[in-house]
Backbone as JSON, one array per atom type, in Angstrom:
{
  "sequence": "XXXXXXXXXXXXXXXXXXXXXXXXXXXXXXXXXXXXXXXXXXXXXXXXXXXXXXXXXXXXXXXXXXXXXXXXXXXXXXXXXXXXXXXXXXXXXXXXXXXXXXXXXXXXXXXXXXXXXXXXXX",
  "N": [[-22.5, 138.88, -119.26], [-23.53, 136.96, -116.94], [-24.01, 136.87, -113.03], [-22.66, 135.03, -110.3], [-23.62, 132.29, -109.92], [-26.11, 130.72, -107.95], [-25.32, 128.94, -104.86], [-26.47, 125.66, -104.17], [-27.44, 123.73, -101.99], [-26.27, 121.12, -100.33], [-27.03, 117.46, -100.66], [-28.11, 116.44, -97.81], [-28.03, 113.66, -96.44], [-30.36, 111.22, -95.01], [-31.14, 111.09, -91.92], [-32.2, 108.14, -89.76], [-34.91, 108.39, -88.18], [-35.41, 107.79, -84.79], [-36.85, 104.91, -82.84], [-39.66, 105.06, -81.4], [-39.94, 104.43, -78.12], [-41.2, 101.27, -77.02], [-43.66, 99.89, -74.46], [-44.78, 96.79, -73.77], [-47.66, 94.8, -71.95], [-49.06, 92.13, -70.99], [-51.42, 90.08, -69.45], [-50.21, 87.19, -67.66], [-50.87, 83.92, -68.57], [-52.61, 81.27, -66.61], [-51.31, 81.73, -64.36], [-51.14, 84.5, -61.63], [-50.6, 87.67, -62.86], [-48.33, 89.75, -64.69], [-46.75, 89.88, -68.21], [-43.99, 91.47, -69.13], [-42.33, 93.51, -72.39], [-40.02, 94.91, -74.13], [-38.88, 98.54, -73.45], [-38.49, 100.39, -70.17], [-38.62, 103.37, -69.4], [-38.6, 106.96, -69.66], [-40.09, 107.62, -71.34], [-42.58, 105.55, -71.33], [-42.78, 105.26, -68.62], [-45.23, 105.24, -67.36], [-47.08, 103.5, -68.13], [-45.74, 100.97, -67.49], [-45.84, 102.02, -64.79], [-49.03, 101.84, -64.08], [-49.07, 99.2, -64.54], [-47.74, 98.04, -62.05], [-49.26, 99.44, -60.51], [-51.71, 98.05, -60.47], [-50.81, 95.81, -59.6], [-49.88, 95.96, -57.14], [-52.81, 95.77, -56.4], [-54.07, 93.91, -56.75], [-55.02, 90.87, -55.04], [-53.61, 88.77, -54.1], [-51.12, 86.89, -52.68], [-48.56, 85.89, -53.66], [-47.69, 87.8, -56.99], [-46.3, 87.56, -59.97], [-43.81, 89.19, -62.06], [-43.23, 88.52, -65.34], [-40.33, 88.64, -66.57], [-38.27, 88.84, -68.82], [-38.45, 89.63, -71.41], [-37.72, 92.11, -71.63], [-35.71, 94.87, -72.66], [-34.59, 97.23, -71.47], [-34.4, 99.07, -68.86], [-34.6, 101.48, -66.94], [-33.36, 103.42, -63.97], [-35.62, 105.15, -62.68], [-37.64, 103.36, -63.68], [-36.85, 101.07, -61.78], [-36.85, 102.11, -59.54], [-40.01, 102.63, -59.47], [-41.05, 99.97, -59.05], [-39.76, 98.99, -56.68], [-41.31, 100.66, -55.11], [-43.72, 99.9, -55.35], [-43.12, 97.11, -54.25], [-42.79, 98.15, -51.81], [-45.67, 98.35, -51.26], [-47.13, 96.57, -50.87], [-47.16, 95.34, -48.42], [-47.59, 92.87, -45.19], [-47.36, 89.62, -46.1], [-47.29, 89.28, -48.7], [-45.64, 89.21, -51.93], [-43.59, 90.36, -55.1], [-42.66, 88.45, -57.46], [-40.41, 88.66, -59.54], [-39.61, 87.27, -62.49], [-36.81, 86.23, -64.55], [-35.63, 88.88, -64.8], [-33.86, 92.13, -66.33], [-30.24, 92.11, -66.12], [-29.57, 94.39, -65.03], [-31.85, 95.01, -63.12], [-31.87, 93.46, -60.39], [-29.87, 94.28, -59.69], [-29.59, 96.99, -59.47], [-31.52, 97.17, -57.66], [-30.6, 95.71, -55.72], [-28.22, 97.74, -54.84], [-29.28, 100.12, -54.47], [-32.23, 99.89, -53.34], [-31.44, 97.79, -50.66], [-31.84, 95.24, -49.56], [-34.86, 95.08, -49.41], [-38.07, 94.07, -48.2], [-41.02, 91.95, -49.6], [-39.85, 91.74, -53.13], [-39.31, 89.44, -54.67], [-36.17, 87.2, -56.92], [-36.33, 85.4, -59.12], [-34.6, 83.04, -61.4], [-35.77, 81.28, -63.05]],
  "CA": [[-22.05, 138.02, -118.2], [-24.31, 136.67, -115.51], [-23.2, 136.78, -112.19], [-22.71, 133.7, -109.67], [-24.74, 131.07, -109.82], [-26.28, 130.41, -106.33], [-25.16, 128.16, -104.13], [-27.24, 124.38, -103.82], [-27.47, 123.29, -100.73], [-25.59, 119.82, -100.57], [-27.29, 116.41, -100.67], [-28.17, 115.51, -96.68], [-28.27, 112.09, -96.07], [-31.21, 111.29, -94.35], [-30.65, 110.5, -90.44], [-33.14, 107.25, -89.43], [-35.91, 108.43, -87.11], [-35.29, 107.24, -83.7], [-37.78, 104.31, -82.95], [-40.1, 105.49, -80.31], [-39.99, 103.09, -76.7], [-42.48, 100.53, -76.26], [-43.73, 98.56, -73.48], [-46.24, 95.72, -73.92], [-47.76, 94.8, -70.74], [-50.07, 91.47, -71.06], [-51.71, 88.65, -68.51], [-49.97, 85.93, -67.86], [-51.38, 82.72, -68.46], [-52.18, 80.0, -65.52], [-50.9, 82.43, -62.85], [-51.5, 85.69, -61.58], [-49.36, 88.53, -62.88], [-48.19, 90.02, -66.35], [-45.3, 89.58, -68.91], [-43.64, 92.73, -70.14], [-41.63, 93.7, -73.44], [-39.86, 96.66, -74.3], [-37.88, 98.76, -72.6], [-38.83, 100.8, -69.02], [-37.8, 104.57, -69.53], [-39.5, 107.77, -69.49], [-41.28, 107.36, -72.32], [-43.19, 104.18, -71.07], [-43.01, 104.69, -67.26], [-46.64, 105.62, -67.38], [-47.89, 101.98, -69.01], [-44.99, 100.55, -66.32], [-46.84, 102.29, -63.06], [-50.64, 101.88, -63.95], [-49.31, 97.46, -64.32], [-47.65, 98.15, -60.76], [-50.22, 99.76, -59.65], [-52.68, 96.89, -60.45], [-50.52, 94.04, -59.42], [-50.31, 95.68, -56.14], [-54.29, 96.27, -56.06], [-54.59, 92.71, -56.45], [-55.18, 90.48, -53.55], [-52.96, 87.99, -54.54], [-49.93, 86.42, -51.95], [-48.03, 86.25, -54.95], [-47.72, 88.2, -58.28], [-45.3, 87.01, -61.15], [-43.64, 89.25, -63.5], [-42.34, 88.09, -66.42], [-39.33, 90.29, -67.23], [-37.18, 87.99, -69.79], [-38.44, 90.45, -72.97], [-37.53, 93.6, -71.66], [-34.3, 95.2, -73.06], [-33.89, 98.47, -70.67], [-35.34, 99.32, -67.6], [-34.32, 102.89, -66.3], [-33.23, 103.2, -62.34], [-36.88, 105.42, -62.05], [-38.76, 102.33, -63.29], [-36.71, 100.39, -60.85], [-37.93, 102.91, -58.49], [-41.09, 102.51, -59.18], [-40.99, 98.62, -58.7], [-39.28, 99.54, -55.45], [-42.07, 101.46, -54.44], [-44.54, 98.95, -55.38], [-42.59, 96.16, -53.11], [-43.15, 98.47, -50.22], [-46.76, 98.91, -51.18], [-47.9, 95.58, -50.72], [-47.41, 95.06, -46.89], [-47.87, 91.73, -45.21], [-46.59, 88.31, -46.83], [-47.3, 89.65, -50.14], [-44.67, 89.62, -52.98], [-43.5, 90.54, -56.49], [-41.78, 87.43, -58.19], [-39.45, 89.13, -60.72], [-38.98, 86.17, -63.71], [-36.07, 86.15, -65.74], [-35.19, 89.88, -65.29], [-32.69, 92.29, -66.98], [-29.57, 91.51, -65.32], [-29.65, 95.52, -63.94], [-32.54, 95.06, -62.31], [-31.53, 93.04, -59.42], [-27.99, 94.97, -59.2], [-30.25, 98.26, -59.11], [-32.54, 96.97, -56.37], [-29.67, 95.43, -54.44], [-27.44, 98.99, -54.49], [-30.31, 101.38, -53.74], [-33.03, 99.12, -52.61], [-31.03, 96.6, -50.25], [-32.51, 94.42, -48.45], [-36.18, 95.44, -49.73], [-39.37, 92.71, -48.27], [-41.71, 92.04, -51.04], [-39.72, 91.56, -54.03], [-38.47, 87.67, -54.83], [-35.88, 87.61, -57.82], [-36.52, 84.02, -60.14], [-34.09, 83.12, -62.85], [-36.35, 80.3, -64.19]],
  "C": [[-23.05, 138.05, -117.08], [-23.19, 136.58, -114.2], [-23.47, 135.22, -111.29], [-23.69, 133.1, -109.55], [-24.99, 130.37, -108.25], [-26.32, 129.25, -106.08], [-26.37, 127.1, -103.87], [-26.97, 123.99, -102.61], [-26.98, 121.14, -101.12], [-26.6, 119.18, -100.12], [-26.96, 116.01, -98.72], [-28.36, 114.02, -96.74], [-29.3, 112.14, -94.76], [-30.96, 110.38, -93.15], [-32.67, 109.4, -90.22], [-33.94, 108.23, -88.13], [-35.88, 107.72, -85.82], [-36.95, 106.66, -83.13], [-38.26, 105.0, -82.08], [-40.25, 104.16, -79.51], [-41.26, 102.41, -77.04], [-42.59, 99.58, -75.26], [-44.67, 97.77, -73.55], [-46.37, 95.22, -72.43], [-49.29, 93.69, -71.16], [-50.27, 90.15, -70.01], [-50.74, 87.65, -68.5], [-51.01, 84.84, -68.01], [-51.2, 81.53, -67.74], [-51.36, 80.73, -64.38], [-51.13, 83.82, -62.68], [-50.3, 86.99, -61.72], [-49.14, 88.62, -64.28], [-46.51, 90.03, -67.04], [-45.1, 91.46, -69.82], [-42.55, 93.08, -71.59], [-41.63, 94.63, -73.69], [-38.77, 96.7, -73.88], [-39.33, 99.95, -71.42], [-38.37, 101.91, -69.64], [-39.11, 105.58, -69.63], [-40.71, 108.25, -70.42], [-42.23, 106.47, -72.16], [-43.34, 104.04, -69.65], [-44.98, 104.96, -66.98], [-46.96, 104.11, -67.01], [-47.24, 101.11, -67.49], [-45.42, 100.77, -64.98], [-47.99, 101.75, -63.37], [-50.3, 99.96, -64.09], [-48.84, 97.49, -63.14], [-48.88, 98.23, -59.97], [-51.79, 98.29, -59.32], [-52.09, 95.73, -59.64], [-50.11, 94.34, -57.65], [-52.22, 95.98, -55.18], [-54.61, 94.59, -55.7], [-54.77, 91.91, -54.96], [-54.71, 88.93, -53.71], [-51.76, 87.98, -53.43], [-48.84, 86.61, -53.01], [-48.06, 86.78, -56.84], [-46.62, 88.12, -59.22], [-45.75, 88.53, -61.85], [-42.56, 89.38, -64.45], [-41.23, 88.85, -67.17], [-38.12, 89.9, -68.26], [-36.99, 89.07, -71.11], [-38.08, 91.99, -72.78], [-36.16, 93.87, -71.76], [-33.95, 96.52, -72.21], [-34.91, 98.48, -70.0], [-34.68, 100.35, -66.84], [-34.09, 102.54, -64.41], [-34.53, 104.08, -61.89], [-37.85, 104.12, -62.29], [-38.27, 101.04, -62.39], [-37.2, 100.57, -59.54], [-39.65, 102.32, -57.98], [-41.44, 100.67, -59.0], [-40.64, 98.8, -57.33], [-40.53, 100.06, -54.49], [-43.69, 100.7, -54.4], [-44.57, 98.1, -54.39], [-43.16, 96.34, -52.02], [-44.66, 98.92, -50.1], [-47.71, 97.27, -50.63], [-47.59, 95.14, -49.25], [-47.4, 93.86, -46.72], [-46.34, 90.47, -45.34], [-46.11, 88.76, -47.95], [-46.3, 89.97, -50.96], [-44.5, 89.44, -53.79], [-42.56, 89.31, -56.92], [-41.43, 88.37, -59.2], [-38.92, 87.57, -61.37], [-37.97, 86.67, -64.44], [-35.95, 88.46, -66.0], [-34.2, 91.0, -66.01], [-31.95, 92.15, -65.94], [-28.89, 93.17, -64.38], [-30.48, 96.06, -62.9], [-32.23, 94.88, -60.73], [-30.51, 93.89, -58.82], [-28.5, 96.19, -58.86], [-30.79, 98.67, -57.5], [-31.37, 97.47, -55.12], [-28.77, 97.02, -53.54], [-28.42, 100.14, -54.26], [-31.5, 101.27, -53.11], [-32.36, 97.74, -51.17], [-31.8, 96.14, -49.07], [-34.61, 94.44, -48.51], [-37.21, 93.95, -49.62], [-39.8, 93.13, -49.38], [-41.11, 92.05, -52.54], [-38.22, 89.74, -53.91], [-37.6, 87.73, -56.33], [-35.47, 85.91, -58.26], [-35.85, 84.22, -61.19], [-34.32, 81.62, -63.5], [-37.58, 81.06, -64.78]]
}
């Protein structure tokens, strides 16, 4: 007589890999300012500051950006939009296109009243 036959480890089912974030961050075309896709979050606020940072380097009255393709946007990369607004001084301001619809509600309740950011829903 042999003794017990050792225990198999049961059949896992294999759990999907959680996609990793992306943000695309490219020119607009015919105006000054860039279109983003993705989502905003801490995986991606990087890519999200260094296009801030440019669009307030520019020397542009107004900078468009295109925010229709983005599916999440974190309350730090609202921040950092926030912090952009107040970087550009002056006249100077951020047109927000077609953004997520927590953006604005973000601004409004912890940014209120913030010069420099215009919010476009064409």
């Amino acid at each position: 007589m042999s003794g017990p036959e050792p225990a198999r480890p049961l059949p896992v089912a294999a759990e999907p890999m959680p996609a990793t974030p992306r943000l695309d961050v490219r020119p607009l075309a015919g105006r000054t300012g860039f279109r983003a896709a993705g989502e905003v979050s801490l995986r991606t606020r990087g890519i999200w500051e260094r296009a801030l940072e440019r669009a307030v380097r520019e020397d542009e009255d107004v900078y468009y950006l295109e925010l229709s393709a983005l599916t999440f946007v974190d309350v730090a990369g609202v921040g950092a939009l926030a912090h952009a607004a107040r970087s550009l001084g002056g006249r100077r301001r951020l047109v927000l296109d077609r953004p997520p619809d927590a953006v604005p509600r973000i601004l409004d309740l912890l940014w209120p009243g913030l010069p420099g950011i215009e919010v476009s829903a064409s």
